[in-house]
MIPAMAR-343284 format. One record per residue (C-alpha): x, y, z; residue in one letter. Coordinates in steps of 0.05 Angstrom, whole numbers. Example, Ala and Ser with C-alpha at 12.3 -4.5 7.8 and 13.67 -1.06 7.14 Angstrom:
<rs>
        X        Y        Z   residuo
      246      -90      156         A
      273      -21      143         S
</rs>
This chain:
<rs>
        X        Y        Z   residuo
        0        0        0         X
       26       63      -20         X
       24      127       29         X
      -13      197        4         X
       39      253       -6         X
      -18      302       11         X
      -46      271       75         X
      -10      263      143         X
       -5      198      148         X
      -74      177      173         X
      -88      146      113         X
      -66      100       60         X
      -82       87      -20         X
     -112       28      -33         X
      -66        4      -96         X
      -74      -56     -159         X
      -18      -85     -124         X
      -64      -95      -55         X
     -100     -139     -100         X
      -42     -182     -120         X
        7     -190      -81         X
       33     -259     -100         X
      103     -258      -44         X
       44     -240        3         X
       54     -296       63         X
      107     -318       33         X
       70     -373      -11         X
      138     -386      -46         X
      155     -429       16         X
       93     -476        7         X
      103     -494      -55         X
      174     -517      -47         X
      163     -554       21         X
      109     -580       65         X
       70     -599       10         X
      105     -651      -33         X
       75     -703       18         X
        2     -742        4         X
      -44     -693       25         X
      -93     -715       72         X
     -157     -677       86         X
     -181     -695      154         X
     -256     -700      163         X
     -295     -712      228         X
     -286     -773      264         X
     -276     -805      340         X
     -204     -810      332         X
     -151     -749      322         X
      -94     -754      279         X
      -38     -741      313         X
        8     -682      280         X
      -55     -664      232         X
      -43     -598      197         X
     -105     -570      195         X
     -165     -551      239         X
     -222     -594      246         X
     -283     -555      222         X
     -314     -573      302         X
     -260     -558      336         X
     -248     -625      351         X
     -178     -646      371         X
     -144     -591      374         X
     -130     -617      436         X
      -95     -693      438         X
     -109     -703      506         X
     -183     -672      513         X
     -206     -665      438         X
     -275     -645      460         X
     -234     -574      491         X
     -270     -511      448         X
     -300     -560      398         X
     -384     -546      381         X
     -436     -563      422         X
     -403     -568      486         X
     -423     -547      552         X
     -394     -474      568         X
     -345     -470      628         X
     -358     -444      693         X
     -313     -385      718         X
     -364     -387      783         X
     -413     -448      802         X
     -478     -430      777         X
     -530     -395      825         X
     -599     -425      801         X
     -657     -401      850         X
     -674     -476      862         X
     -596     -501      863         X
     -615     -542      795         X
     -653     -505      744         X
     -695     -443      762         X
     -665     -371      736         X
     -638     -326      797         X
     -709     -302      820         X
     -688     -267      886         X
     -640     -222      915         X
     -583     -224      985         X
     -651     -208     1028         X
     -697     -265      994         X
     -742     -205      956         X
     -753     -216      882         X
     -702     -183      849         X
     -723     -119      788         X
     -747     -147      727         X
     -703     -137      667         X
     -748      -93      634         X
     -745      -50      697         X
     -672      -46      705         X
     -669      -36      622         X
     -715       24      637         X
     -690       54      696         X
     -615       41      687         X
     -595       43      616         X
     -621      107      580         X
     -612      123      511         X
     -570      179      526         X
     -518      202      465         X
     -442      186      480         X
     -402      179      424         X
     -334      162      432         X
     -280      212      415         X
     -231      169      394         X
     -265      104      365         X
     -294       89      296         X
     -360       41      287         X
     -316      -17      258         X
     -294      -25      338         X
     -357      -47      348         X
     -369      -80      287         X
     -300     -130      296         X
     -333     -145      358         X
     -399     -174      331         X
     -361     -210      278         X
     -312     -243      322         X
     -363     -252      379         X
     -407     -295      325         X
     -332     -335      310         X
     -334     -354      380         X
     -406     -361      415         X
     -475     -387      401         X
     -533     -399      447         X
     -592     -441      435         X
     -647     -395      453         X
     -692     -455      482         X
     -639     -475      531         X
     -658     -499      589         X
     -614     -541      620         X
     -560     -533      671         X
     -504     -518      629         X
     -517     -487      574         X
     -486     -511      496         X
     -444     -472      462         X
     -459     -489      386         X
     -392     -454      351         X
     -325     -475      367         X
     -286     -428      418         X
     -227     -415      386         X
     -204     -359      349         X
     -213     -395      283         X
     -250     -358      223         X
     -316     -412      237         X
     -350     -358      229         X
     -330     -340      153         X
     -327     -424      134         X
     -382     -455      180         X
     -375     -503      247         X
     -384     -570      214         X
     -374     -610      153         X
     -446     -616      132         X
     -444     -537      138         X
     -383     -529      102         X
     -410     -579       46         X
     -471     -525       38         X
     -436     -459       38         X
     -365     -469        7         X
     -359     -405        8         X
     -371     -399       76         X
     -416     -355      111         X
     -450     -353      191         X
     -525     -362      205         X
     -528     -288      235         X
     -496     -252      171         X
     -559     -212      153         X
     -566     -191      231         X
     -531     -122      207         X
     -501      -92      145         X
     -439      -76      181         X
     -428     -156      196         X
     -441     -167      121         X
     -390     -122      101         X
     -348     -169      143         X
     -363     -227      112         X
     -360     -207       46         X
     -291     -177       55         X
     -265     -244       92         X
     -293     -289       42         X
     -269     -242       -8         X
     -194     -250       21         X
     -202     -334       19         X
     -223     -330      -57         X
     -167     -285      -66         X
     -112     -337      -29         X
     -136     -398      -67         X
     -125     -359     -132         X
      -55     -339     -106         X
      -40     -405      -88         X
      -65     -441     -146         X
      -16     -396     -184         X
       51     -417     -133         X
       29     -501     -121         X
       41     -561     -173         X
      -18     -563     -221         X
      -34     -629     -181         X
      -53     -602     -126         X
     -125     -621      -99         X
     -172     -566      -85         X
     -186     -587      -15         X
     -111     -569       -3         X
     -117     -500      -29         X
     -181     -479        4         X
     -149     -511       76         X
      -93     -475       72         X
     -130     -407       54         X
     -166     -419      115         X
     -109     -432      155         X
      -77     -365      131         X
     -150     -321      148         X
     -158     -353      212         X
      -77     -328      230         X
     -100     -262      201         X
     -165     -256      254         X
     -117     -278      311         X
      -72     -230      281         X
     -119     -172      280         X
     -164     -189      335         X
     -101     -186      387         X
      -64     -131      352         X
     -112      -90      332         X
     -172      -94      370         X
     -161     -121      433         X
     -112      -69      465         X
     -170      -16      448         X
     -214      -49      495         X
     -181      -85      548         X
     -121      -32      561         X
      -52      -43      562         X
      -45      -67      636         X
      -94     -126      615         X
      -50     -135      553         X
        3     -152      596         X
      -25     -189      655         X
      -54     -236      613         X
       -2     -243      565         X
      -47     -217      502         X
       -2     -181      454         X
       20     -226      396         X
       98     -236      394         X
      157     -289      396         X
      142     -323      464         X
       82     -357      453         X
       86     -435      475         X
       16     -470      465         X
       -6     -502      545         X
      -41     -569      526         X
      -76     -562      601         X
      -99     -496      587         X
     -178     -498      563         X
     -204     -457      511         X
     -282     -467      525         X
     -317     -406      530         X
     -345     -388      592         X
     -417     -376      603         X
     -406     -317      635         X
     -369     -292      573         X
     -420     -314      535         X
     -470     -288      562         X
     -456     -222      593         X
     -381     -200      593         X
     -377     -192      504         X
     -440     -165      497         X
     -412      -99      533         X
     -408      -80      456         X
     -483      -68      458         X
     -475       -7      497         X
     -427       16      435         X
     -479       15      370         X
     -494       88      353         X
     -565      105      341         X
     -557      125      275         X
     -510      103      214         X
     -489      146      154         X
     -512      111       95         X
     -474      167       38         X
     -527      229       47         X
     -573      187       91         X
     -574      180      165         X
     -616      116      176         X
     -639       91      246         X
     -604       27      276         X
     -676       -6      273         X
     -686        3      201         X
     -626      -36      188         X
     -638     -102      229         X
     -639     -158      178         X
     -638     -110      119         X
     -582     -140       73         X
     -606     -101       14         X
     -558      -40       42         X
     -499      -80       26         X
     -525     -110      -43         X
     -540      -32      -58         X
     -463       -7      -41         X
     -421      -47        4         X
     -371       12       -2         X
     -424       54       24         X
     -430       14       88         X
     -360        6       98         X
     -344       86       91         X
     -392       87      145         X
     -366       42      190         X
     -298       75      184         X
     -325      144      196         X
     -379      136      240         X
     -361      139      318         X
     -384       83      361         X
     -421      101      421         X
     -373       95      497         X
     -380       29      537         X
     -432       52      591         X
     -500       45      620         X
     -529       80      560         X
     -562       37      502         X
     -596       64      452         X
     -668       66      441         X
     -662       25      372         X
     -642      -36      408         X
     -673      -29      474         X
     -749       -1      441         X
     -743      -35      372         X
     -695      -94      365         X
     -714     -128      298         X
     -778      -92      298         X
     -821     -113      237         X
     -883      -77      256         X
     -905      -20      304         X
     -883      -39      385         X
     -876     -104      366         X
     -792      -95      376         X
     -752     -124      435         X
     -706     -104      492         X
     -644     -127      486         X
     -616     -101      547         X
     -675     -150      575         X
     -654     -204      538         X
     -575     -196      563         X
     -607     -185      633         X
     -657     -252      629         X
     -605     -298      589         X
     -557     -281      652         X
     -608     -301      703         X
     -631     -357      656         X
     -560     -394      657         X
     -544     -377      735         X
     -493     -330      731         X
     -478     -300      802         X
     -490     -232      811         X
     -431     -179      793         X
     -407     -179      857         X
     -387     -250      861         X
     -353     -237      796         X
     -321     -182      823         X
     -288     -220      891         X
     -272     -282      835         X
     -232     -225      792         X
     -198     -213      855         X
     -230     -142      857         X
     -266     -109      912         X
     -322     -120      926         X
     -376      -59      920         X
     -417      -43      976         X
     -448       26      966         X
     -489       54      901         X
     -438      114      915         X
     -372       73      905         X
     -332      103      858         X
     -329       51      817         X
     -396       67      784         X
     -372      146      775         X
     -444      181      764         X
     -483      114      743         X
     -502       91      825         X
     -550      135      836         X
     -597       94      775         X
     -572       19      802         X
     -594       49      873         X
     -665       63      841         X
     -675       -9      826         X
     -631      -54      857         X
     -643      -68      935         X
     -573      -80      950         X
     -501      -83      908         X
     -507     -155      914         X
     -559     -163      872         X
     -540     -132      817         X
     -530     -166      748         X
     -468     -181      711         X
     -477     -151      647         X
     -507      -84      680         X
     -458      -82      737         X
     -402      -93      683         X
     -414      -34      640         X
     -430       10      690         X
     -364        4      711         X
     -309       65      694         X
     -259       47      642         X
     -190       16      657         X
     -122       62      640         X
     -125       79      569         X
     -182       24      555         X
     -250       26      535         X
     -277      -23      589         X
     -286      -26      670         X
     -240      -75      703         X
     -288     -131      720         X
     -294     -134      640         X
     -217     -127      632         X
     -210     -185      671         X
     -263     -241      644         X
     -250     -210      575         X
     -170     -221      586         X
     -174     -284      617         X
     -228     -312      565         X
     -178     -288      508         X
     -116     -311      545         X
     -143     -384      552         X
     -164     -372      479         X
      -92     -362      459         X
      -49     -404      495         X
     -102     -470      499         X
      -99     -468      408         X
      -53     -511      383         X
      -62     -482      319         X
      -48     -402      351         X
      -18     -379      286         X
       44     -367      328         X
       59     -447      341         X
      129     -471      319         X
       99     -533      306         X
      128     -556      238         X
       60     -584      216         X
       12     -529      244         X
       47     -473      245         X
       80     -431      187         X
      147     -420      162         X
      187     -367      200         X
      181     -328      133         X
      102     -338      122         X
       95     -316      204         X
      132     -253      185         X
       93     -235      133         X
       27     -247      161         X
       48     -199      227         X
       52     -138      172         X
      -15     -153      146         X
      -59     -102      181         X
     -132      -99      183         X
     -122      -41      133         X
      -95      -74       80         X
     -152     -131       88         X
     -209      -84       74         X
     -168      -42       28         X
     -150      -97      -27         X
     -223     -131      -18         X
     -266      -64      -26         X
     -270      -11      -73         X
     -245       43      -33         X
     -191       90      -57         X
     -167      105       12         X
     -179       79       79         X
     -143      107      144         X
      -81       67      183         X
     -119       48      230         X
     -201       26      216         X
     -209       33      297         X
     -186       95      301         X
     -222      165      285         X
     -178      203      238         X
     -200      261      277         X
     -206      268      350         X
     -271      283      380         X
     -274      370      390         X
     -225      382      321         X
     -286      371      267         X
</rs>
């Protein structure tokens, strides 16, 4: 990518040569080693090959020892022992003094406002990586009901997402896609770029292999190559913006030369994390996006794929321009009035939802996530922890105690330098800590099989999230960094 001699280096031209860049990952190296072997495409079955070079579309042994570790519908980890009402089954019905505790609708209401706070430092597209790798890494049967609750995607950090979560899904959409891609335009765009980026590497590596080469090998190792570039991005990129830099470090986070995959260390998501701590990104969708001269309402564009048929440029300029809203108690009216709305009040709540999933699955209340964090524990409205928001969890809740996870969470003011409180930090950290160092296909590995070349790994840590959307768009230019505002809030 060439630089713009009249801009100050915020942004970058999006050149032909984006488009092909054939050294790119060094594919020289594959075709002159690894792969003059037999080349054998594993498929699902109740043994693992040991040494196998690629993932297993269900996460299955990726793990010798435990190959059910982050693979689909497994039972989400506890970071605390569930609190059911009854000890078994019933949702957490009753707070530390045995009332009932506030209805989700009532704590949606009095607690989380639609109040405008746009962030003066953060485009959209930090909330929009967050959808798209939060539907990589968790799914939730809505009619769960049991104890522990299934988690239907794989956990790890793996591009699912972009290439399905089985074989019989893979089978149906070779060219990948997830379930939830119509959800919003913004996670379209997504797609459409990453699937975009494998067509691209198959070409490129048609163009480097022997002629013999079976297609199942090509489109493998194009996965293998966008699922390193969503690790790559994900913990370079995006994470730091969130978590901080003192979370970067505790939990070992930022990509580098040190990592060493921990066979005992399990990947499963937690339910928790699943179902409170990642959907603090709620609180970050703006009210409105700019659609070119339009300003559309969030609602209008629930399951409304037509926008990125229309322009997909459009929708991208917007996600790269557009501010996302600060991680707080404020949600806006569009998702907590008229989530997927298709008539007149007939929309739902989805701080509700977040609220009643939480209390559904028995997830203690924030304080007990707080003491397991090793955090103290609140026990005043006033505590400074909350900055202006305990005056509205006073109005509702009976006692700090009972308050829930996900509202307790984002209530919380930010970390040093992040975007999140530290109760977040620290499930978020350790979620994506366990994430990294429990893969033994972390794009990092010096495994000879599943990892790359020391050539190949330092070509995919240049590739930037920039240079993704830029050769797999039509945009001319595109700032350095899609996260970042090129102008600081107050200089417009």
């Amino acid at each position: 990518m060439a630089k713009r001699d009249d801009e100050d280096n915020n942004y970058i031209v999006c050149t032909l040569a984006d488009a092909a860049e054939t050294s790119q990952i060094s594919l020289e190296d594959i075709s002159k080693s690894k792969y003059q072997e037999k080349h054998i495409i594993r498929r699902r079955s109740t043994a693992c090959q040991p040494g196998a070079r690629y993932r297993t579309m269900d996460g299955r042994c990726n793990n010798a020892r435990w190959p059910n570790w982050g693979s689909t519908n497994q039972p989400f980890r506890r970071f605390l022992d569930p609190a059911y009402d009854d000890g078994k089954f019933v949702p957490r019905l009753r707070g530390v003094d045995g009332h009932p505790l506030p209805s989700p609708r009532a704590v949606s209401v009095a607690v989380h406002p639609g109040t405008d706070s746009p962030s003066g430092d953060n485009t959209v597209m930090v909330m929009q990586w967050g959808q798209f790798l939060d539907h990589d890494l968790t799914g939730t049967p809505l009619h769960a009901d049991t104890r522990e609750q299934l988690n239907t995607l794989t956990a790890f950090v793996d591009a699912s997402n972009v290439y399905g979560h089985s074989e019989d899904q893979l089978s149906h959409l070779r060219n990948g896609r997830d379930d939830r891609v119509n959800v919003f335009p913004g996670l379209a765009v997504l797609h459409t770029v990453f699937v975009r980026e494998h067509n691209r590497l198959v070409k490129e590596l048609a163009g480097v292999m022997p002629s013999t080469t079976p297609d199942d090998v090509l489109f493998e190792e194009a996965r293998k190559i966008v699922s390193a570039i969503m690790q790559q991005i994900t913990y370079r990129e995006w994470l730091p913006i969130n978590v901080g830099p003192l979370a970067m470090r505790k939990y070992r986070l930022t990509p580098g030369y040190s990592f060493r995959y921990n066979f005992t260390q399990n990947p499963t998501i937690y339910n928790v994390f699943a179902s409170a701590a990642f959907r603090f990104g709620h609180s970050t969708i703006p009210r409105f996006l700019t659609l070119g001269d339009r300003r559309v309402p969030i609602e209008q564009l629930f399951n409304r794929p037509s926008e990125v048929i229309r322009d997909l440029d459009t929708v991208l300029k917007a996600l790269l321009k557009d501010r996302r809203q600060e991680v707080n108690l404020f949600i806006n009216s569009g998702l907590t009035e008229h989530l997927f709305e298709t008539s007149v009040k007939k929309g739902f709540d989805i701080v509700s939802l977040n609220i009643q999933r939480g209390r559904d699955h028995g997830l203690p209340s924030y304080n007990s996530f707080r003491k397991a964090c090793r955090l103290p524990e609140v026990t005043s409205f006033d505590d400074s922890v909350f900055g202006k928001a305990g005056a509205a969890l006073g109005s509702v809740y009976r006692s700090p105690d009972d308050i829930d996870v996900f509202t307790g969470a984002v209530a919380e003011e930010h970390v040093y330098d992040g975007a999140v409180g530290p109760l977040l930090a620290c499930l978020i950290g350790q979620q994506f800590n366990d994430l990294k160092y429990g893969d033994s296909f972390w794009f990092e590995t010096s495994h000879p099989r599943k990892g790359f070349t020391p050539g190949q790994l330092a070509e995919i840590r240049r590739i930037c999230f920039a240079k993704i959307l830029c050769r797999n768009s039509g945009l001319t230019s595109i700032q350095r960094d899609p996260l970042q505002c090129t102008q600081k809030k107050g200089r417009q």
